[in-house]
C-alpha positions, 0 to 999 in steps of 0.5 A: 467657635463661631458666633451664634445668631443671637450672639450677631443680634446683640451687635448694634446694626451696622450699615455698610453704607455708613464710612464714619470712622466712629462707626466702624471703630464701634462696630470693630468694638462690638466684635472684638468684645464678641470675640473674646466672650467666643474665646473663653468659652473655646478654652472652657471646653479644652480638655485639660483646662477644668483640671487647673487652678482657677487662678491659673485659668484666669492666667490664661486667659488673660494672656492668651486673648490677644494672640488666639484673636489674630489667629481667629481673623487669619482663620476668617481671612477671604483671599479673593476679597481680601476681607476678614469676614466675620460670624456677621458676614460682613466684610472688614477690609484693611481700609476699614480698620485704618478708617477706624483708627487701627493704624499700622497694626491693620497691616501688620494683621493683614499680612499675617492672614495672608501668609497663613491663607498661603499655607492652607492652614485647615480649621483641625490645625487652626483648633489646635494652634489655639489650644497650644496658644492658651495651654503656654507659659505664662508668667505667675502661673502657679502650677506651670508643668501641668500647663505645660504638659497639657500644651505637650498633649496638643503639640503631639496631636498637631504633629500627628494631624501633619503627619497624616495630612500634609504630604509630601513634606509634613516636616517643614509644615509642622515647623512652619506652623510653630513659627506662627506662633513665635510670630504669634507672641509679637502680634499678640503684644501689638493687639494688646496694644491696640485692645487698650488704646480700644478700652480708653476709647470705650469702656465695655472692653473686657 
């Protein structure tokens, strides 16, 4: 999902210029309120996911968010700048998430996004990680074999997608591309984390 230009214009402007912490911090705001918005459409149009329980819809997405959100930023991630470049285009370096008081979780992110960039992971496979993201286990999920039978359909769709593309040793891609999700479920917790210590600071956060 990619913000539209309508979507960009609700962001307040932003001028590179302007290095105020306050600044970037809002403006990280913004995006990641955008984001999330980007998110719950994307799952919305998943096949599989009008067949649930509103209830466990909401799951879900709840749990899901952080997680498909550090998958996003790995997908915008520019190696030659080193920058995550959003729908904005407008670059946002390590730097600029420690200057906004991101801390050590912007690190933790960048390096994220660099290992994935090394892997070549493609926008087919990034589409389908996301959707094996949201279609997991959760906890109080009332009707968890249908998710989970769900998130079977995308994991053999990902397995058969490898298999084509990824010569000579589609194997150890497609293991590897399961690692990122364990890895997933650690940096998930870490921008919950973060997303919170975002909401005290500004009450538009979902």
């Amino acid at each position: 999902e990619q913000p539209t230009e309508a979507d960009i214009k609700k962001i307040r402007d932003y001028e590179i210029s302007d290095d105020t912490s306050d600044t970037k911090f809002r403006h990280i705001t913004d995006m990641t309120i955008l984001t999330v918005q980007l998110i719950v459409e994307f799952s919305k149009r998943l096949p599989g996911f009008d067949t649930l329980l509103r209830e466990d819809q909401i799951t879900l997405l709840k749990a899901c968010s952080s997680e498909v959100m550090m998958l996003r930023a790995a997908r915008f991630y520019d190696a030659k700048t080193d920058c995550i470049v959003f729908g904005n285009t407008l670059p946002y370096t390590q730097t600029s998430y420690e200057f906004a008081g991101l801390g050590e979780s912007s690190q933790i992110l960048f390096r994220f996004c660099r290992n994935l960039c090394k892997m070549k992971v493609d926008n087919a496979e990034y589409a389908l990680l996301s959707a094996i993201i949201i279609f997991s286990e959760r906890p109080n999920l009332k009707e968890l074999q249908k998710v989970e039978k769900l998130q079977e359909i995308y994991l053999d769709a990902l397995r058969a997608y490898v298999c084509n593309q990824r010569f000579p040793r589609p194997g150890m891609v497609f293991a590897k591309l399961l690692n990122i999700l364990t890895e997933l479920r650690t940096l998930g917790n870490l921008n919950s984390e973060v997303c919170f210590s975002l909401k005290l600071k500004n009450k538009r956060l979902p």
